[in-house]
C-alpha positions in Angstrom: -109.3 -270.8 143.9 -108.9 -270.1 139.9 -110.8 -267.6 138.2 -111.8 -269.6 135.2 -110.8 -272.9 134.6 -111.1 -273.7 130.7 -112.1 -277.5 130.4 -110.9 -279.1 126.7 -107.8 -277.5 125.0 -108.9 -277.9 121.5 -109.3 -275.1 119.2 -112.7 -273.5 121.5 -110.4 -274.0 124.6 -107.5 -272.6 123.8 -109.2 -269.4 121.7 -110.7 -269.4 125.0 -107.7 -269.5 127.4 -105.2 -267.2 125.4 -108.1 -264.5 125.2 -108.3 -264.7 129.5 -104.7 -264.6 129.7 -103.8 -261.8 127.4 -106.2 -259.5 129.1 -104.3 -260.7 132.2 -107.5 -263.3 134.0 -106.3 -265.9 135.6 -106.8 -269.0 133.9 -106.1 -272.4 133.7 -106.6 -274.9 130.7 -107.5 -279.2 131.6 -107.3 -281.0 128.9 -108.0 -285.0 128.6 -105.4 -286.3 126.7 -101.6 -286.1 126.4 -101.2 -282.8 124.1 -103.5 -279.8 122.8 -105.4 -279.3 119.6 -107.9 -282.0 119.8 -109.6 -282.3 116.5 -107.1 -280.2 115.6 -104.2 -282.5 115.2 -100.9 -282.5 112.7 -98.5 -285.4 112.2 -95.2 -285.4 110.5 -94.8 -288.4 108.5 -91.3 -289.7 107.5 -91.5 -292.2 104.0 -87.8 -293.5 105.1 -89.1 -294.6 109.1 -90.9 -297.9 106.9 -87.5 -298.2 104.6 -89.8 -298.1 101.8 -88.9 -294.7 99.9 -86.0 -292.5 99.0 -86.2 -289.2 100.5 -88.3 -287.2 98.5 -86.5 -284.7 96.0 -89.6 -282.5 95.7 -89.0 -281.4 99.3 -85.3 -280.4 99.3 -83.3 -281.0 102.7 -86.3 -283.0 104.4 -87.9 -286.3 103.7 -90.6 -285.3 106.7 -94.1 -284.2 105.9 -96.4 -282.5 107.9 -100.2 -283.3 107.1 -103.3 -282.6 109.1 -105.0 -285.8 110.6 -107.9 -283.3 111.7 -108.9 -280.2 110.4 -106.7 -279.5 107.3 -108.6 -276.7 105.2 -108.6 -272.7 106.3 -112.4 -272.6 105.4 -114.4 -269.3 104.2 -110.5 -268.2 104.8 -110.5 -264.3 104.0 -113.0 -264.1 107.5 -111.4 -266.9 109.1 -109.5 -265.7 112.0 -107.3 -268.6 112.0 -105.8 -266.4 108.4 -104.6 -263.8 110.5 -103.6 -265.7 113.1 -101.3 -267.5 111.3 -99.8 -265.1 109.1 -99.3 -262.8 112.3 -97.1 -266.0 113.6 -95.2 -266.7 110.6 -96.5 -269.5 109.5 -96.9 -269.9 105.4 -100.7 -269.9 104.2 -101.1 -271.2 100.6 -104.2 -269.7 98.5 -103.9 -273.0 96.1 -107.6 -273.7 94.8 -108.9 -277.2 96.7 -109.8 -278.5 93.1 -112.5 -280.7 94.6 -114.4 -280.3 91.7 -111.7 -281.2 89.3 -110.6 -284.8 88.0 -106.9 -284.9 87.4 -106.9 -285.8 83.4 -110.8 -287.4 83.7 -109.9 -290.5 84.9 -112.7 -292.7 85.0 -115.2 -289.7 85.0 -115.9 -288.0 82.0 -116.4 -284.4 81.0 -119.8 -284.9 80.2 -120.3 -286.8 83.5 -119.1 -284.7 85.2 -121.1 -281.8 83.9 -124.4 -284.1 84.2 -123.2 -284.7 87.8 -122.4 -280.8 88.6 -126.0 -280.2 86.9 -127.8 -282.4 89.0 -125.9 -281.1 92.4 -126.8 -277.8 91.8 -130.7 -279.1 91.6 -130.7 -280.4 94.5 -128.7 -277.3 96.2 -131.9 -275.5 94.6 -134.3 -277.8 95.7 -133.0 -278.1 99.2 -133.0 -274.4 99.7 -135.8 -273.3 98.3 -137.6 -275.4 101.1 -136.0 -274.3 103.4 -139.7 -272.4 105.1 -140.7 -275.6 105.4 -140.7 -277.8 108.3 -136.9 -279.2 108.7 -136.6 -282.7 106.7 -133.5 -284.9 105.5 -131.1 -283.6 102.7 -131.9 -287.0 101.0 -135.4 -285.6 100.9 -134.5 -283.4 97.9 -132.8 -286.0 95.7 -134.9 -289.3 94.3 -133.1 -292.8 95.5 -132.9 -293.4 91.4 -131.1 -290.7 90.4 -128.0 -291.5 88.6 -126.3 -289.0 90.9 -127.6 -289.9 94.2 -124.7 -291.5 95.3 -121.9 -289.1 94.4 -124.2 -286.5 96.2 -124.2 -288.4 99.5 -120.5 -289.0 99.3 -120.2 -285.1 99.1 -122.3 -284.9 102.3 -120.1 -287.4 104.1 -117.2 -285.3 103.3 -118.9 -282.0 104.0 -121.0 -283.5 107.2 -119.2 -286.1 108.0 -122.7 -287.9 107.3 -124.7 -289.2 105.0 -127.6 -287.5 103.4 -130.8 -288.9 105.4 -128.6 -288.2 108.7 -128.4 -283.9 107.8 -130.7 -281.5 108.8 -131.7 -279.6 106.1 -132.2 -276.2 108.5 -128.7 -276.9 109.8 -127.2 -277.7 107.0 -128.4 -274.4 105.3 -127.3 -272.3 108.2 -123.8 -273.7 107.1 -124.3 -273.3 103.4 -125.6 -269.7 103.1 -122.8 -268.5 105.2 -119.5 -270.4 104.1 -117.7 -268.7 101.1 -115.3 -270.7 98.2 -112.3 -269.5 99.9 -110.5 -272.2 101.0 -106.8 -272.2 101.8 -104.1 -274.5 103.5 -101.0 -274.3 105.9 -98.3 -275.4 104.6 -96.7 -276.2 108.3 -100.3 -277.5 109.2 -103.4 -276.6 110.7 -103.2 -278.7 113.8 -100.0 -276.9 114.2 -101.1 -273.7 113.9 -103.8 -274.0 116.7 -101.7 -275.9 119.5 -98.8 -272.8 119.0 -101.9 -270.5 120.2 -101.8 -272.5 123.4 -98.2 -272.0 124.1 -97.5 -270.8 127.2 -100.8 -271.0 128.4 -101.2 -272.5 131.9 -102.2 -275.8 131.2 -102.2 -279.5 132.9 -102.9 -282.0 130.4 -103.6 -285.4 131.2 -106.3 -284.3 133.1 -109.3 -285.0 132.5 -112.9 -283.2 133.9 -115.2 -285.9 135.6 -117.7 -283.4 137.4 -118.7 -280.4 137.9 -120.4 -279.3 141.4 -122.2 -275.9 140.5 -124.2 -276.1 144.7 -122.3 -273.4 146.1 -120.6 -270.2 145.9 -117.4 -271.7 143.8 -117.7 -274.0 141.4 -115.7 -277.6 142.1 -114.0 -279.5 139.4 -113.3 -283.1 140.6 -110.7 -284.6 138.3 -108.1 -287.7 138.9 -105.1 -285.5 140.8 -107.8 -283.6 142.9 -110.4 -280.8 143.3 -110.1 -277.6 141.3 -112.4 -274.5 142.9 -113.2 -272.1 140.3 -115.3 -268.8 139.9 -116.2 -270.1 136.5 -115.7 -272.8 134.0 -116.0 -272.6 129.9 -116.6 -276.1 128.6 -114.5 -276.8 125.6 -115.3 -280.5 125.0 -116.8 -282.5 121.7 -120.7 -283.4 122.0 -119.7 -286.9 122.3 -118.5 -285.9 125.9 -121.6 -284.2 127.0 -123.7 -286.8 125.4 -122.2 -289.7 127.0 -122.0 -287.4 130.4 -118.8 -288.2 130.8 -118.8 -285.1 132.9 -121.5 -284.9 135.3 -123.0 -281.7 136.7 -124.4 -281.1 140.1 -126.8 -280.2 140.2 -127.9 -282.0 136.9 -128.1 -279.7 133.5 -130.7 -282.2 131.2 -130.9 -279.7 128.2 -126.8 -279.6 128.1 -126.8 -283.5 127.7 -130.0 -283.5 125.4 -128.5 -281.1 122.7 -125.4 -282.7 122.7 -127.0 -285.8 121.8 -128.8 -284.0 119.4 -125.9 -282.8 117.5 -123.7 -286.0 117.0 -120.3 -286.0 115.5 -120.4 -286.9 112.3 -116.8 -289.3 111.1 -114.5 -288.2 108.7 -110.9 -290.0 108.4 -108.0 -289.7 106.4 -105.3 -292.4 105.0 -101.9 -291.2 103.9 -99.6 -292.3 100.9 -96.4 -291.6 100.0 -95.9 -291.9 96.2 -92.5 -292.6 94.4 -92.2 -290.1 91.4 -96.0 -288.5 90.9 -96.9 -287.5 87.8 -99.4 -285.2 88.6 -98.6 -281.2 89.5 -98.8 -279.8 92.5 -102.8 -279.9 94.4 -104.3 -282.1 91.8 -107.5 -284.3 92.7 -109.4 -287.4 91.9 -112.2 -289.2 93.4 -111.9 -292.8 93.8 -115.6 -293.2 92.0 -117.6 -290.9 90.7 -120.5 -293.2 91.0 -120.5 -294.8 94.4 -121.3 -293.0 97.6 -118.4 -295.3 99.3 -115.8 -293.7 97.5 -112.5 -291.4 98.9 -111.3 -288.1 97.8 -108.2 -288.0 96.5 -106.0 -284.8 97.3 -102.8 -285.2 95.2 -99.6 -283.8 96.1 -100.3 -281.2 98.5 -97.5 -278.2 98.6 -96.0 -280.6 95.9 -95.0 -283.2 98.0 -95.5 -287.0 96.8 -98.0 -287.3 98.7 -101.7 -288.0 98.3 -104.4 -287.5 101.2 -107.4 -290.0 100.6 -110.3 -288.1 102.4 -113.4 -290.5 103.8 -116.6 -289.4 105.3 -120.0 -290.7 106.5 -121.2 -294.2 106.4 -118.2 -294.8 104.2 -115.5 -293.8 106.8 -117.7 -295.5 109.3 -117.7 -299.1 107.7 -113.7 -298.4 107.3 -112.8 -297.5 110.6 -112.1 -301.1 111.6 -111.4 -302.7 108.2 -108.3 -301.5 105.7 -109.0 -297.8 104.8 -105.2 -297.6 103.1 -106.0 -300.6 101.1 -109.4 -299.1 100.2 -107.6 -295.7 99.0 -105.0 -297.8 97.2 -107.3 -299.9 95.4 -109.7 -297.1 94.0 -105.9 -295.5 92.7 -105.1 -298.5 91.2 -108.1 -298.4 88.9 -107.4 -295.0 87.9 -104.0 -294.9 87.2 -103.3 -298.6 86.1 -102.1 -301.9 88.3 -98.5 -300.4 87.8 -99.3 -297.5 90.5 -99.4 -300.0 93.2 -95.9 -300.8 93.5 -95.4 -297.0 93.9 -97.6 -296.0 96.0 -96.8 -296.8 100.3 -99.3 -296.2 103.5 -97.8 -293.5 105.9 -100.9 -293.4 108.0 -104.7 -293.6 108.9 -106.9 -292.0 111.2 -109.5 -293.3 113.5 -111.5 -290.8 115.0 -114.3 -292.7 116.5 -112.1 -294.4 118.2 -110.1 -291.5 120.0 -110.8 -291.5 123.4 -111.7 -288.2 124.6 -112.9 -287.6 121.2 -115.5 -289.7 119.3 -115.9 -288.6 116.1 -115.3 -285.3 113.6 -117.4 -282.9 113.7 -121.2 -282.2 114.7 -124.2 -282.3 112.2 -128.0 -281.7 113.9 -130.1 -284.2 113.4 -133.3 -283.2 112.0 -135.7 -281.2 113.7 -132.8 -280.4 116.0 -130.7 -277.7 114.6 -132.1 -275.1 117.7 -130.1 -277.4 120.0 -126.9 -275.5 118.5 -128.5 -272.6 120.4 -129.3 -274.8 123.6 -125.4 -275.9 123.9 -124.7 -272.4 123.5 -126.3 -270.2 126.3 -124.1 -269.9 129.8 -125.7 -271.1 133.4 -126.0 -269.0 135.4 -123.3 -266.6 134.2 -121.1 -269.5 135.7 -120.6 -272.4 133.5 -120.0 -271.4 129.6 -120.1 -273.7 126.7 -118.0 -273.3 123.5 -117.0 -275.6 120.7 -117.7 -275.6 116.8 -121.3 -277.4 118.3 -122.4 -274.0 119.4 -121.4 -272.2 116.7 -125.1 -271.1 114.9 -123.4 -271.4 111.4 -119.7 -271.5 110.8 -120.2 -275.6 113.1 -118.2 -277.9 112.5 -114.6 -275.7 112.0 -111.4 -274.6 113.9 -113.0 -271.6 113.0 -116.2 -271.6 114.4 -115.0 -273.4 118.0 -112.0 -270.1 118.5 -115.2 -267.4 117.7 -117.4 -269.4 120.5 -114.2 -270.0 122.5 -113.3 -265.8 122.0 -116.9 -264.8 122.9 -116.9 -267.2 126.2 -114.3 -265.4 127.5 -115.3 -262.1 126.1 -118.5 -262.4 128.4 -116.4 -263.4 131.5 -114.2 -260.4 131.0 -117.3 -258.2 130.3 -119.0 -259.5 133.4 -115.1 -258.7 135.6 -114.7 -255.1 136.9 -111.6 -256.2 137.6 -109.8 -256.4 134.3 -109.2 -252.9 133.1 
């Protein structure tokens, strides 16, 4: 029998695992799929694999990219644990400003657009907050349908929530807001990367995936494909979509587990990749596609200097994208920024699709409204035997790497608290 078996090796479940092992608990991490990291997830992409590029000169020695498909940005970075985590490993952190609210040389958005639009956000922030007392409601609540700057707003929540306006709690969504600073950095070698070499040598067997849970007797009993596992105690590391779906069914039966995962869905935010021969632009530059349209993609220009440009997509836009051409969509809104001659330049590496990953579902969680108490719900252990971790149960800092490792960390902060055994 294991001690504590860690169920989901994303960012929760392996915060959670590493902190067991190091204080010497035996442990042993399932995950689902065929690697760690979860939403957590970074691919190298290679312009020369599609013949279409030279390699790059403004990466000397290496025509190979590594971008985040997941999680990319080190948010509220100066307390994010992830910071110190990486810099303790080596890895290169870059303190670049996001420029999100920037428009690389105006295009197609005007200065004093652009200040109208800014204006009119930081109304709404007001308005939103200031009712925030109030019984929850919908962000859209807080923003007439005929403002001019409606739809820019609600393309900002389908980056920021990975849903649209009328889908966000307000209560939730403040929780977020009044705790998230501007600090907002990179890694250079990537995110994704940076969480899965936490796991390493961590006991793990992937490909295994969690089908029930049989909390009746003294151990606990974890049936998956290659057998039984008998534990003293479980943390469950796995995305709300999971739960919701009960794809892992407890014995007996935990309603209020599946309930609050349900009520905090995962929202959907996807990416397209583009290499770009001879970029114009400096380093970290931005655009969005359309300034006016809550479809619209944000444009992150030549990350680390590379000629490359990350198309960001959230909400209903990402959602209506997810089975048509989201690299063509990217592409064209370029194309009208930077002239017809762009196109021939400009060459899709890659695209995600996270509502269709298997063990996954989606990006990260938003309450829906009325519901942001469920955060707490997900949260709270059973009978000092089954935990729960995962950005979902995070009370503020949801929806981050960084806010699945504290709820992973506390998990198994409580187990060894509860252990006489570990010194």
């Amino acid at each position: 029998m294991i001690r504590t078996v860690v169920v989901g090796g994303g960012a929760a479940g392996i915060a959670a695992a590493r902190t067991l092992h190091d204080a010497g608990h035996e442990v042993l991490l399932l995950e689902a799929s065929d690697r760690l990291g979860g939403r957590a997830r970074s691919l190298s992409l290679d312009p020369r694999v599609s013949g279409r590029s030279t390699a790059p000169e403004a990466h000397p020695g290496s025509a190979s990219y590594t971008v985040d498909a997941g999680c990319g940005w080190l948010h509220s970075a100066q307390r994010n644990p992830w910071t110190r985590i990486a810099e303790a490993s080596g890895f290169t952190v870059d303190r670049s400003d996001a420029n999100w609210r920037s428009q690389w040389r105006d295009l197609g958005f005007p200065p004093e657009d652009q200040r109208a639009s800014a204006k009119a956000y930081l109304a709404w922030n007001e308005r939103a907050l200031a009712a925030l007392d109030g019984p929850d409601r919908p962000l859209s609540d807080f923003i007439s349908a005929d403002d001019p700057w409606r739809a820019k707003i609600d393309a900002i929540s389908g980056y920021s929530n990975g849903a649209n306006l009328a889908k966000v709690s307000l209560h939730d969504w403040a929780a977020y807001e009044n705790a998230a600073s501007d600090d907002n950095w990179t890694v250079k070698q990537g995110y994704g990367t940076l969480v899965v070499s936490h796991g390493a040598d961590l006991p793990t067997h992937l490909d295994t995936p969690v089908t029930r849970i049989d909390h009746n007797g003294r151990c606990l009993r974890l049936d998956t494909p290659t057998g039984r596992i008998e534990a003293d105690r479980v943390i469950v590391c796995v995305p709300t979509t999971v739960l919701a779906t009960s794809r892992i069914v407890f014995d007996p039966p935990l309603p209020d587990k599946h309930a609050a995962a349900a009520d905090l869905p995962l929202g959907l935010a996807d990416k397209v990749f583009l290499h770009v021969d001879h970029p114009e632009w400096p380093a970290n530059a931005h655009l969005v596609g359309n300034a006016y349209a809550a479809c619209t993609a944000s444009h992150r220009l030549s990350p680390f200097g590379w000629p490359i440009v990350e198309s960001f997509l959230g909400g209903d836009c990402a959602e209506m994208l997810e089975d048509g051409d989201a690299a063509a969509f990217a592409i064209d809104e370029l194309v009208g920024l930077l002239g017809s001659d762009f196109r021939r330049r400009v060459h899709p590496l890659a695209t995600t699709r996270w509502r269709h990953e298997r063990w996954i579902g989606g990006s990260y969680s938003h309450a829906r409204i009325g519901r942001a108490g469920q955060r707490a719900v997900l949260a709270r252990p059973v009978n000092g035997r089954i935990f729960f971790a995962g950005e979902a149960c995070h009370p503020h800092d949801f929806s981050t790497a960084h806010g699945a490792y504290e709820t992973g960390v506390a998990a198994a902060r409580a187990i060894i608290g509860d252990d006489p055994t570990i010194a």
